[in-house]
C-alpha positions in Angstrom: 0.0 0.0 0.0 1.0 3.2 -0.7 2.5 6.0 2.2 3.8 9.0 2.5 8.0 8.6 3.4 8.3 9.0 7.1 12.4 9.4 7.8 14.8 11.9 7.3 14.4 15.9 7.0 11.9 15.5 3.6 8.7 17.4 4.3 5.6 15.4 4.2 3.4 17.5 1.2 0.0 15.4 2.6 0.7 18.2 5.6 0.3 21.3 3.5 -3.5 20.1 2.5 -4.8 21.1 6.0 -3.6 24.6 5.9 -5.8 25.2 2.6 -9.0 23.4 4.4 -10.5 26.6 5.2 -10.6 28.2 1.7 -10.4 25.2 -0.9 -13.1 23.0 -1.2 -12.6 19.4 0.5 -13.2 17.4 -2.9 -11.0 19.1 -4.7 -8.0 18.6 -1.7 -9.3 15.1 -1.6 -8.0 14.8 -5.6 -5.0 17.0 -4.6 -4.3 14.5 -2.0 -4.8 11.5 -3.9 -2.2 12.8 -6.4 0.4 13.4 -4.5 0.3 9.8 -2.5 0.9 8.6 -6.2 3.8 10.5 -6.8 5.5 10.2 -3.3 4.7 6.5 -3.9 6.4 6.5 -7.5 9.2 8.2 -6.2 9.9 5.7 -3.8 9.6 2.7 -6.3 12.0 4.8 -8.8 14.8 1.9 -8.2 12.4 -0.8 -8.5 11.8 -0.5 -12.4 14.9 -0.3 -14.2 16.0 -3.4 -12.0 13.1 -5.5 -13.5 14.0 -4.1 -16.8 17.3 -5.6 -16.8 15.8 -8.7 -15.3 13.2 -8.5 -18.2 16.2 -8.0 -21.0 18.2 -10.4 -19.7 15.2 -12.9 -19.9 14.0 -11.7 -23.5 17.9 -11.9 -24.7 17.6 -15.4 -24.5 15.6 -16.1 -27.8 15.1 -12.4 -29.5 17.5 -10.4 -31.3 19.8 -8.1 -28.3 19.7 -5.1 -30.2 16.3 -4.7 -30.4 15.7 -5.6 -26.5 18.4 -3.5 -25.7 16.4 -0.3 -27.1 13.5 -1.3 -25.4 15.7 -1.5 -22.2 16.6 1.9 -23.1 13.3 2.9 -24.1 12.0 2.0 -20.9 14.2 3.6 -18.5 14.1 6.6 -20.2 10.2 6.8 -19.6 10.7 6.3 -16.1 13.3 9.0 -15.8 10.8 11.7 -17.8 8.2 10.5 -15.1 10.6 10.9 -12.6 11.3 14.3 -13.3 8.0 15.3 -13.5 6.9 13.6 -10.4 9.3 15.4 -8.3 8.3 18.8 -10.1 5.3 18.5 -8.7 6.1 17.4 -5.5 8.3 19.7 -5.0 5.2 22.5 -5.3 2.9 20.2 -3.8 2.4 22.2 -0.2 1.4 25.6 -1.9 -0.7 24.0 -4.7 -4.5 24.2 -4.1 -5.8 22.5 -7.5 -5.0 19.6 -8.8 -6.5 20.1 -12.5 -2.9 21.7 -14.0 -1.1 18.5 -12.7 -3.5 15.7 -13.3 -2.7 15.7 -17.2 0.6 15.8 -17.2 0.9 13.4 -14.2 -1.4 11.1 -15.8 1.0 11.1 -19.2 4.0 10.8 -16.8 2.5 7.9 -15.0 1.2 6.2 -18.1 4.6 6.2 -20.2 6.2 3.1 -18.3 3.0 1.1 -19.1 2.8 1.4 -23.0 6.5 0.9 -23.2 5.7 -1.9 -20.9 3.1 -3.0 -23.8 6.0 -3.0 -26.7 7.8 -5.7 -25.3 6.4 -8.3 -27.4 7.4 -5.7 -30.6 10.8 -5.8 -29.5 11.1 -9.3 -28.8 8.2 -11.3 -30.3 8.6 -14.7 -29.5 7.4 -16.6 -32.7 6.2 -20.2 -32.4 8.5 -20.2 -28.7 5.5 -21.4 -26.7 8.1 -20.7 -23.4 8.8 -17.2 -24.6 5.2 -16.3 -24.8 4.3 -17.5 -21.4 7.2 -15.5 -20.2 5.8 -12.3 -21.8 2.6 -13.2 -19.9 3.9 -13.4 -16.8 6.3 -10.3 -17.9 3.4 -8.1 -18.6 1.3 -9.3 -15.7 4.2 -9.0 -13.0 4.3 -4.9 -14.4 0.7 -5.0 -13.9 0.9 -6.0 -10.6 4.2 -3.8 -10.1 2.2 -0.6 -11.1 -1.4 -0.9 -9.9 -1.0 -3.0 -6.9 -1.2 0.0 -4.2 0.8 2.3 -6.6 -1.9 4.4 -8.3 -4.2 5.8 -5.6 -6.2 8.4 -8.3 -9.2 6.4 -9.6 -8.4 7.8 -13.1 -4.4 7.0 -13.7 -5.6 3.4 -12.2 -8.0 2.9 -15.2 -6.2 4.4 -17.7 -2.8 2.2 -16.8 -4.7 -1.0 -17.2 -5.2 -0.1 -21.2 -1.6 -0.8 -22.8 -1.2 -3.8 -20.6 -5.0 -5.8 -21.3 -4.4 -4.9 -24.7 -1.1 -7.0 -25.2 -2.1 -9.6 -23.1 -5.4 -9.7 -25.9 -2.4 -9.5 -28.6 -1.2 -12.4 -26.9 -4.1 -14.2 -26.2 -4.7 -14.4 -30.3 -1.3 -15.4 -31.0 -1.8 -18.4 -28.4 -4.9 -19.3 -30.0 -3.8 -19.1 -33.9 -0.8 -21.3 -32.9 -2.2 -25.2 -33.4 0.2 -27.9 -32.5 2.2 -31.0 -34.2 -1.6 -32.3 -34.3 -3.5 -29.0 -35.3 -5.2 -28.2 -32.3 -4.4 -25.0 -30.9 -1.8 -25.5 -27.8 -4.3 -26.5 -24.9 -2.1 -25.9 -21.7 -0.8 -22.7 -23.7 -4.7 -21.5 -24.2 -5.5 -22.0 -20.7 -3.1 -20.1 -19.0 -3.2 -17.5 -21.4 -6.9 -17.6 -21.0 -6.6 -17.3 -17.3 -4.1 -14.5 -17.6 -6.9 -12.3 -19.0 -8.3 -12.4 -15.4 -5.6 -11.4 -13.7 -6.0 -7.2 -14.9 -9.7 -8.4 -13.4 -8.4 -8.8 -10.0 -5.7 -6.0 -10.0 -7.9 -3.6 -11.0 -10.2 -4.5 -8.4 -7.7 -4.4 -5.7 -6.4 -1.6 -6.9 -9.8 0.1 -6.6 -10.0 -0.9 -3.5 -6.6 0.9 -2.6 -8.0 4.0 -4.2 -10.9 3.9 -1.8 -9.2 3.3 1.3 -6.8 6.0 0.1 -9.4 8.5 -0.3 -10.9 7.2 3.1 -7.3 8.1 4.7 -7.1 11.6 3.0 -10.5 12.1 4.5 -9.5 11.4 8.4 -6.3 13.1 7.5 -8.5 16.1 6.8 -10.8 15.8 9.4 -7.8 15.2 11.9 -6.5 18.4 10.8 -9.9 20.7 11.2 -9.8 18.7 15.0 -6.3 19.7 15.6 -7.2 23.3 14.1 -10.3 23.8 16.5 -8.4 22.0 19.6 -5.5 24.6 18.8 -8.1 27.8 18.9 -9.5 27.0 21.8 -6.1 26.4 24.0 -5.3 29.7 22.2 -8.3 31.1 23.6 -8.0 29.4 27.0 -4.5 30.6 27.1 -5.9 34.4 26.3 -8.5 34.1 29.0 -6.2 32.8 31.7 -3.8 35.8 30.9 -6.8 38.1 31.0 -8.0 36.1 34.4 -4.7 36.5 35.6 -4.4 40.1 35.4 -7.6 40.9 36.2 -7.4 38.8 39.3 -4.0 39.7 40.2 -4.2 43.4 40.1 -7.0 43.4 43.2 -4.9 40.8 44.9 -2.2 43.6 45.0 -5.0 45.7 46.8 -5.8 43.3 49.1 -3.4 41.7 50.3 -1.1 44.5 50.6 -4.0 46.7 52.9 -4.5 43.8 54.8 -0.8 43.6 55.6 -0.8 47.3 56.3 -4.0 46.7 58.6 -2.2 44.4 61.2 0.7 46.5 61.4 -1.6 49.1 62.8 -3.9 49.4 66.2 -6.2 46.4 65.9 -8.7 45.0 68.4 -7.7 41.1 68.9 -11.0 40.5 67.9 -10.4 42.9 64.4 -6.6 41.2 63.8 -8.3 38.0 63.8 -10.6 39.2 60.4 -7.9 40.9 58.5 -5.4 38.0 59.2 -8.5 35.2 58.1 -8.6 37.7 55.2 -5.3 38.0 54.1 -4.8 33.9 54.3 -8.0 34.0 52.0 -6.2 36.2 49.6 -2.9 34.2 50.2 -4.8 30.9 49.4 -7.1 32.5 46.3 -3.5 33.3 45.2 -1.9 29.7 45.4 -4.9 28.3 43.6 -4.6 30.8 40.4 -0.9 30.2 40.3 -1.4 26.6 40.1 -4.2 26.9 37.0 -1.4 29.7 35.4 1.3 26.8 35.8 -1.0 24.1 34.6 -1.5 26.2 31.0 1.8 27.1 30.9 2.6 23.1 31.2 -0.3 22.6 28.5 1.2 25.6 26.3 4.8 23.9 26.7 5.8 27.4 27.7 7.1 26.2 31.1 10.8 27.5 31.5 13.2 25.9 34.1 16.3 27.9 34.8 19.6 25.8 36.2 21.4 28.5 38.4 23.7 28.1 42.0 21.5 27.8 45.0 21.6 26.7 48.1 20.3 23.8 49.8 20.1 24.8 53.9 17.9 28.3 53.3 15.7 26.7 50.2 14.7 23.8 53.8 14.4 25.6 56.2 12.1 28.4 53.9 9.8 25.5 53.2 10.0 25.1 56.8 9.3 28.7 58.3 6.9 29.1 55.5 5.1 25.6 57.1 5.5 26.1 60.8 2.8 28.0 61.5 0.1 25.6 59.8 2.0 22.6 61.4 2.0 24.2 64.4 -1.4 25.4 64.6 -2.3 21.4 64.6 0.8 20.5 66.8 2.5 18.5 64.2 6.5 18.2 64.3 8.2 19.4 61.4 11.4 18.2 60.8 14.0 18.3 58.5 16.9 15.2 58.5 19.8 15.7 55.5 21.8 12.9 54.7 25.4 12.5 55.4 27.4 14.6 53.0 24.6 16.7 51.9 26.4 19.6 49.8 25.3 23.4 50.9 24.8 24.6 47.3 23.6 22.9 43.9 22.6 23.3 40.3 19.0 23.8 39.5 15.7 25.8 39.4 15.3 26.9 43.1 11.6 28.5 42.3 10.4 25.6 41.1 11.8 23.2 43.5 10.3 25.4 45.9 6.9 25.3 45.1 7.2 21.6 44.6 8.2 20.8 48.2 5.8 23.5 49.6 3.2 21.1 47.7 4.0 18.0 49.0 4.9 19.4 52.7 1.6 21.5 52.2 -0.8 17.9 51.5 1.5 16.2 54.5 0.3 18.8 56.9 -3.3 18.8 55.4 -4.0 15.3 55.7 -1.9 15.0 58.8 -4.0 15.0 62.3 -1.1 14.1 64.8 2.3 13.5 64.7 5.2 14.4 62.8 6.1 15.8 58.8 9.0 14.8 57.9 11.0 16.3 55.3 14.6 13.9 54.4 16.9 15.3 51.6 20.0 13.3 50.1 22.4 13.6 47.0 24.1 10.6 45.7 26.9 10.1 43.6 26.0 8.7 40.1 27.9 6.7 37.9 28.6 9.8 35.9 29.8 12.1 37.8 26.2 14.1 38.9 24.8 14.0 41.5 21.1 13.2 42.1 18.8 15.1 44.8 16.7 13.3 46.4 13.7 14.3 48.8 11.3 12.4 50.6 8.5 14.1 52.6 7.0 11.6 54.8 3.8 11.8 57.5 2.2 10.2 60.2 -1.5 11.2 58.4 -4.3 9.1 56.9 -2.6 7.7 53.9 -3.5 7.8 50.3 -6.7 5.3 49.6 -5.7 2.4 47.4 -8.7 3.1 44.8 -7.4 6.3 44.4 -3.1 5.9 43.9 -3.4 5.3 40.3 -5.3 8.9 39.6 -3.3 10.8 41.8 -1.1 12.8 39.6 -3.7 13.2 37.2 -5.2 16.9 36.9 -7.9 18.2 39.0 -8.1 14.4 40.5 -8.9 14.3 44.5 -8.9 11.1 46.4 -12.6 11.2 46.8 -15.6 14.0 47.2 -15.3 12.9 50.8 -11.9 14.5 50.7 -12.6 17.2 49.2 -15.4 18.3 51.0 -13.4 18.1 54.4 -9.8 19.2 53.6 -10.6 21.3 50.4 -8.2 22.2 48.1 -8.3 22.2 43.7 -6.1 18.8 42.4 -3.8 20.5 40.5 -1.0 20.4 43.0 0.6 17.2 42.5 0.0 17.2 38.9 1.8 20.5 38.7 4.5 19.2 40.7 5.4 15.7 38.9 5.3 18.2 35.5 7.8 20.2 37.0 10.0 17.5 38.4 9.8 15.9 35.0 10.4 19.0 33.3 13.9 19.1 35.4 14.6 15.1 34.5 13.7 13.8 37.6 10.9 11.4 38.8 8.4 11.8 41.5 6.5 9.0 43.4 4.7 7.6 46.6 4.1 4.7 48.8 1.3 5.1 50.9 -0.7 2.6 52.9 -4.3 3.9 54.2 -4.0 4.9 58.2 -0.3 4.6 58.1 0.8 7.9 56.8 2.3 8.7 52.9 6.0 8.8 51.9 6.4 11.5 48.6 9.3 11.5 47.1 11.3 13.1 44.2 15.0 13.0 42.4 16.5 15.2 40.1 19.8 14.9 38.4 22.0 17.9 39.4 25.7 18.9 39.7 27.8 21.1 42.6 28.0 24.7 41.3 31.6 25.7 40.5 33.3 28.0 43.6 31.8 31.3 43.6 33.7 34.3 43.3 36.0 36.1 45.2 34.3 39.6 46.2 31.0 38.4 44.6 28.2 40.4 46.2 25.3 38.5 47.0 22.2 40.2 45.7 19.8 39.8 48.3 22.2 41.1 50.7 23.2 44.0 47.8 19.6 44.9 47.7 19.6 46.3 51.6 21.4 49.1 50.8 19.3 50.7 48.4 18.9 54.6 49.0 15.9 56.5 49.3 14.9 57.5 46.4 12.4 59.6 44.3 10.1 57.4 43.2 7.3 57.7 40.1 4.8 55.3 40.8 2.5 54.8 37.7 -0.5 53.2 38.6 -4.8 53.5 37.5 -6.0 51.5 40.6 -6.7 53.6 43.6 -6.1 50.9 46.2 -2.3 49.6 44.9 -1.6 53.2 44.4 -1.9 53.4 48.3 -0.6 49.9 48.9 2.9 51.2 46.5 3.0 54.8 48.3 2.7 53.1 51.8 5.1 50.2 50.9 7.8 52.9 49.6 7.4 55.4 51.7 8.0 53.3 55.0 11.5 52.3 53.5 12.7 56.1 53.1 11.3 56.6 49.6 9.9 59.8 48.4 7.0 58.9 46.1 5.0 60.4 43.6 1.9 59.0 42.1 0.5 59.1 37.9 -2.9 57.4 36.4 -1.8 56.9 33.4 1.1 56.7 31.2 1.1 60.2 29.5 0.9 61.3 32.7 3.9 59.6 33.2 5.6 60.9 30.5 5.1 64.6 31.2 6.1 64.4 35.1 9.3 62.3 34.0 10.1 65.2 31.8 10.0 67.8 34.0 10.9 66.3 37.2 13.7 64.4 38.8 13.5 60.5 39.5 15.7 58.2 40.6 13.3 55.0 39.9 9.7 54.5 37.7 7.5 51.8 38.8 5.5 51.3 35.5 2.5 49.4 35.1 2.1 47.8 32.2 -2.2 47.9 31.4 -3.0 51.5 31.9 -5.6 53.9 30.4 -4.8 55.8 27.0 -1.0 54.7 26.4 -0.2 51.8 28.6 2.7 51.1 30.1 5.1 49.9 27.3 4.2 52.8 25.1 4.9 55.2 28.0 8.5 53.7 28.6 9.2 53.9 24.8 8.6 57.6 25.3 10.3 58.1 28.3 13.6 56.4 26.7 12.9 58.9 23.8 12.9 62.4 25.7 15.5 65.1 24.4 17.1 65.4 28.1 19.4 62.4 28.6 20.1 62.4 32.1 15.9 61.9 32.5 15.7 59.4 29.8 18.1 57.1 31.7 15.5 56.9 34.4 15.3 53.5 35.4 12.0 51.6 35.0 10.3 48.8 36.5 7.2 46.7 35.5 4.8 45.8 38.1 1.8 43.6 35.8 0.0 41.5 36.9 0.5 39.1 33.9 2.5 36.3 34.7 4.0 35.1 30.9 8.1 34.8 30.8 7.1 36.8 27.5 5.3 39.8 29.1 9.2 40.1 30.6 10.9 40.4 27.0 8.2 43.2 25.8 9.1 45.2 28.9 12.8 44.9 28.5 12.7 45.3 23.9 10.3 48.8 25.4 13.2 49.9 27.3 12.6 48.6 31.0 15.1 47.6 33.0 12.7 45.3 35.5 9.7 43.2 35.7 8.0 42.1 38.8 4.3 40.8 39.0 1.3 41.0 41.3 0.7 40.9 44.1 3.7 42.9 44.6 6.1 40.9 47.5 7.8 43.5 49.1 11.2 41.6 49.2 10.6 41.2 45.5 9.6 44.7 44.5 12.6 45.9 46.4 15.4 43.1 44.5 13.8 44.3 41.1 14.7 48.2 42.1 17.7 47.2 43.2 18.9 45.8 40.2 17.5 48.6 37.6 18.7 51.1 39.7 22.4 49.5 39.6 21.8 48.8 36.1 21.3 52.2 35.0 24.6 53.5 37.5 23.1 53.7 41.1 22.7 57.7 40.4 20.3 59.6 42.4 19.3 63.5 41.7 21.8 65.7 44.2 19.7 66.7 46.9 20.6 70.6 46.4 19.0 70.2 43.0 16.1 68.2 43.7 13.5 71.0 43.1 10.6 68.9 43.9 8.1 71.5 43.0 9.1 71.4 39.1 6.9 68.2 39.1 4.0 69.4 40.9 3.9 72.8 40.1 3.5 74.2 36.1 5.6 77.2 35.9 3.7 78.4 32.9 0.6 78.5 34.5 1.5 80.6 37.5 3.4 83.1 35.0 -0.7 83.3 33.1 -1.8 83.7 36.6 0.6 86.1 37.9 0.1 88.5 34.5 -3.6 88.4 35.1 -3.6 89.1 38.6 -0.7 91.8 38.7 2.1 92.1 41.2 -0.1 94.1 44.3 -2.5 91.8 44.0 -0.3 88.6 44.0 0.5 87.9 47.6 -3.0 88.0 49.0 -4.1 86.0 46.1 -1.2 83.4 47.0 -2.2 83.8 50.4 -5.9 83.2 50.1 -5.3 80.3 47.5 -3.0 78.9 49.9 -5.4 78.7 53.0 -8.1 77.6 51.0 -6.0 74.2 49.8 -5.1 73.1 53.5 -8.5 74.2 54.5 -10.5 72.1 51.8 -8.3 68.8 52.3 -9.0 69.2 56.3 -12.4 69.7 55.4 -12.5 66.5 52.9 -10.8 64.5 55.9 -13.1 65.4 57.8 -15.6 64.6 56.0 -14.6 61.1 55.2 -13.9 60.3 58.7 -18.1 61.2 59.6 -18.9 59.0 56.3 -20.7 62.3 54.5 -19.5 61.3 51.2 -21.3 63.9 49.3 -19.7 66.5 51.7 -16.2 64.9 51.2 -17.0 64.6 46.9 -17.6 68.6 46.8 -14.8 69.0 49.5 -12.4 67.2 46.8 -14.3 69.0 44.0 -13.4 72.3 44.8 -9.8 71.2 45.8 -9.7 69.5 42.4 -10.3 73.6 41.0 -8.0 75.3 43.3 -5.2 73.5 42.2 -5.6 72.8 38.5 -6.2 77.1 38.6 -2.6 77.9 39.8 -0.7 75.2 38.0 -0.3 71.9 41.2 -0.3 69.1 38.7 0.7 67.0 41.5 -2.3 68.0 43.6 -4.6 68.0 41.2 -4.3 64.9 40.3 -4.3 63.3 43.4 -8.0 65.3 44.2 -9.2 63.4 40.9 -7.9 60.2 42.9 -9.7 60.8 46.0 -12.8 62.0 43.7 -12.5 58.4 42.1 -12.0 56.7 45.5 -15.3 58.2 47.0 -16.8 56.1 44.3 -15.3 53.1 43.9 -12.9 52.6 46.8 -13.1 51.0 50.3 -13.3 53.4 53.5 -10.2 52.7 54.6 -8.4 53.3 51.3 -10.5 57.0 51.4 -9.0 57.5 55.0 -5.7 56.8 53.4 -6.1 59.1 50.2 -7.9 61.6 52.8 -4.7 61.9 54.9 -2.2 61.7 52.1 -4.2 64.8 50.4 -3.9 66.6 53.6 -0.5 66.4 53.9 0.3 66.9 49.9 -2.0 70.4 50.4 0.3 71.6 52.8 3.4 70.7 50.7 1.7 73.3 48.2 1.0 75.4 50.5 4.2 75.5 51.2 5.5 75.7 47.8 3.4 78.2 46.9 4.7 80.5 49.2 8.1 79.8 48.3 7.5 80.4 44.7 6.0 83.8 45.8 9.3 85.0 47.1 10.8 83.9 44.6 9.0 85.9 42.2 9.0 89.0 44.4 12.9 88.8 43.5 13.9 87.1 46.8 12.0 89.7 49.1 9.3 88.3 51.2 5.7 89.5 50.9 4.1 92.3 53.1 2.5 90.9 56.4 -0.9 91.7 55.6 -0.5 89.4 53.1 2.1 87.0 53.4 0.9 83.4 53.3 0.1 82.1 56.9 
């Protein structure tokens, strides 16, 4: 039967038909296909017909004249070379060809060459009265027969067309057999009745050869229908893989609100009764989190976009983190966790830390779950193999309930649970374990268990890994680098209200001065006109988002500011998110919810990337952000120097009044007070030029909306403070613009 070659780097054409399913129609790929199995069969039988023609010659020598076989020798191979040459012409535009009709006449002379030379034998080498040498043109002609129809013709038309020359020789035959009597007269009986039965052999070939066209077509058919599956399956993992990315961000970015105000919640005056909510909370949020990490890894695994990195770590604080990280729970149902290393274990080795984290926090996380009393147990080894490696071991044993027997053999399979029972009492989504055997296979290891019910579960896991090479001399380690980072000015760009708060609160409490845009154009301008040591970017924002808004930044005229280094903070979770920040001109990329260990590491390094500089503090004119020179000079022009300092004055009192007022009024809950409050504030400040204020009014206007009361306390205070800053600043500018003389005192700014 024919088939399509399947070794070495040759293309398969047959593959190209299912790209064109969508706009040719399916008969006409159906003849398309049928076509090209002839010719990738015909290619492969190439070798197979001069041989018989020699064979054939060699035969035929015997009792006809050798010139005249040798030509048909020659005749012969020469047909199947044109046909070669045409065969592989068309194969070799077979994927981008879409009709067959051009091809089928010429493939159809190509293919049917071979058989009327075939048919001349007896011309070349007619056997006379040699009874012997007619029967062996018989079986000659029906041995091509079966050599070129037999599986070798899967278009219905080359099939009939190839069984003329042939039938009508073997009819040529036939006659001569009959017309040829014997010593006696009689026509040669045995001869007669094998030629006779030789006319049913093209019978039987062409009806297994039709039956090779049909299952041929039957194949092309699957092979299409396999392709539209595979087409549809790969849209929709395409369009699961879009809605997890959108799920991802969408969920992460409010994760970023709420767990970072919960955090900043218990580190203030709580009730014990009030603690206990925003801790219960914050685990919610800290377990909500785990479960749409683990559905992000499982696409990722699906998407074959998982990465695994192979860096120096080391062994004793990756333990004892999966321990500190575990103590509480195990505590909390006064389990012992231990850790026990072998003898020799080495402090540092070769692999993907990350993911052999979250692996072990899996397996020590189900060993507490389903672990009433007792002990967890987490036992780590290396061994020496045979070449050289060595191979990490851990087993994480339990005293707990054990794995059910009906349910080992599902229990790396994806969203499987040992029973409802289970997961009615001890929750939790079955993606864990399959997660962590994808990972551990991802790194060349194996994962396993023995469990026995009631007598506790051993997991365990190897990898193959080497000892890192000696680090060093003077080599700084990062973590320890990123302690000493500097307070710096720092432009946080970000559209939600509530991880605007969680960012300015998180920065400001290690030394930072922060600054705070919506949007990325905002972002531009203030990076333009002010002085930053640091941008925290966010990469979805309204108009321009976040990549466009770094592209601009890297493009500004003054040099010093278009060095500013920049940081992603996105919620979106794909290693390639991480390439579009850096080809925009980011030097960072952290995601939500923002760790605060994390967030600082990532400034670290773009700040030391881009120099470690930081604006000199006798230059640092803070106001050049927040306060628009141009519009003041508008103001100033229309107002007139007498008139200035009481203006200035009045404005002045009037900010730090309004955001007492709006404070006030969000601390009684009169939101309608606090809106207008934040209205008029809003006014004040766009009038004279605070971009900075302004802005942060429109904030607070947003929050009364949307926002939670305690994130409108926050902006309420904040506001407060930022209004007396331009108080402040106004009155400064004043003197300034009095030439360095200070205003009367019946109008100086309080």
């Amino acid at each position: 039967m024919g088939r399509p070659p399947s070794g070495g780097r040759r293309a398969d054409p047959l593959e190209a038909l299912g790209r064109h399913a969508e706009s040719v129609p399916r008969e006409q790929l159906i003849e398309l296909g049928q076509l090209i199995l002839m010719a990738l069969n015909h290619r492969e039988d190439a070798w197979l017909v001069p041989v018989l023609t020699a064979v054939v010659a060699g035969g035929a020598a015997t009792w006809a004249p050798w010139p005249a076989v040798a030509g048909w020798a020659l005749l012969s191979v020469a047909t199947v070379g044109v046909s070669q040459l045409a065969l592989h012409r068309f194969l070799a535009q077979a994927d981008r060809l879409t009709d067959s009709r051009p091809w089928l006449r010429l493939l159809t002379t190509a293919r049917l060459l071979p058989s009327v030379v075939w048919s001349l034998l007896p011309l070349f080498a007619w056997p006379g009265d040699h009874v012997a040498g007619r029967f062996f043109l018989i079986l000659v002609l029906g041995a091509a027969m079966a050599l070129r129809t037999s599986g070798t013709a899967p278009h219905p038309l080359v099939l009939r067309l190839q069984l003329v020359p042939p039938a009508l020789a073997l009819l040529v035959l036939t006659g001569t057999a009959l017309a040829a009597p014997d010593a006696g007269g009689h026509a040669d009986a045995p001869g007669l009745a094998l030629v006779l039965s030789s006319l049913l052999y093209p019978v039987f070939l062409y009806r297994m050869g039709r039956q090779t066209c049909l299952r041929m077509r039957h194949m092309l058919e699957l092979q299409l229908d396999l392709t539209a599956a595979k087409r549809a399956a790969d849209q929709a993992n395409g369009a699961k893989s879009g809605f997890l990315a959108t799920l991802s961000h969408e969920i992460r970015t409010p994760m970023t609100g709420i767990l970072g105000l919960t955090q900043l919640l218990l580190e203030t005056g709580l009730s014990m009764r009030q603690r206990d909510y925003v801790r219960t909370v914050h685990e919610s949020g800290e377990s909500l989190l785990a479960i749409l990490n683990d559905v992000l890894d499982l696409s990722k695994v699906e998407a074959g976009k998982l990465e695994i990195e192979r860096t120096a770590f080391d062994t004793g604080p990756l333990l004892d983190g999966v321990r500190n990280l575990m103590a509480g729970r195990a505590a909390e149902k006064g389990l012992d966790l231990q850790i026990r290393k072998g003898p020799g274990f080495p402090e540092r080795l070769m692999g993907d830390p990350l993911r052999l984290r979250q692996v072990l926090l899996n397996l020590v996380g189900n060993a507490i779950k389903f672990t009433e009393r007792g002990w967890v147990r987490i036992s780590a080894s290396a061994d020496r193999l045979a070449d050289g490696r060595l191979q990490f071991g851990i087993i994480v044993s339990d005293t707990g309930v054990g794995v059910p027997e009906a349910a080992q053999g599902r229990l790396f399979e994806t969203f499987s649970q040992a029973s409802a029972e289970v997961t009615r009492r001890y929750g939790g989504s079955g993606l864990g374990l399959a997660i962590a055997k994808q990972l551990i296979q991802a790194m060349g290891g194996e994962i396993g268990f023995h469990s026995r019910p009631g007598d506790g579960s051993h997991f365990w896991f190897t990898i193959p890994t080497a000892e890192p090479e000696a680090p060093t001399a003077g080599a700084m380690d990062p973590q320890a680098a990123a302690i000493a980072l500097p307070p710096l000015a720092v432009l946080v760009v970000e559209d939600v209200t509530a991880n605007q708060v969680v960012l300015d609160a998180l920065l400001r409490a290690r030394g930072h001065k922060v600054t705070v845009a919506a949007d990325g154009a905002a972002a531009v301008r203030l990076v333009a006109r002010g002085r930053f040591d640091l941008v925290l970017m966010d990469m979805q924002l309204p108009g321009i988002d976040g990549l466009e808004a770094a592209r601009r930044i890297r493009a500004l005229p003054d040099a010093t500011r278009a060095q500013v280094p920049v940081v992603a903070t996105t919620a979106n979770t794909d290693a390639a998110d991480g390439g579009r920040c850096l080809a925009a001109g980011m030097d960072g990329f952290v995601t939500k919810p923002l760790r605060p260990e994390a967030l600082v590491q990532a400034m670290h390094q773009a700040w030391m990337a881009r120099g470690a500089r930081v604006w000199p503090e006798e230059t640092a004119a803070e106001g050049v952000a927040q306060l628009d020179m141009r519009q003041m000079d508008t103001v100033a022009q229309a107002i007139g120097p007498h008139d200035m300092p009481e203006f200035i004055a009045i404005t002045a009192r009037t900010l730090v009044e309004t955001a007492e007022r709006f404070l006030e009024k969000v601390s009684g809950g009169d939101l309608p007070g606090a809106g207008q409050a934040a209205h008029t504030l809003y006014g004040v400040a766009a009038n004279v030029g605070l971009t900075g204020l302004s802005a942060d009014a429109r904030r607070a206007q947003q929050a009364l909306r949307d926002d939670h009361p305690e994130i409108q306390r926050a902006l309420a205070t904040r506001l407060r403070e930022n209004a007396e800053e331009a108080a402040d600043m106004l009155g400064r500018w004043l003197v300034e613009w009095l030439g360095g003389q200070p205003p009367a005192t019946d109008s100086a700014v309080a």
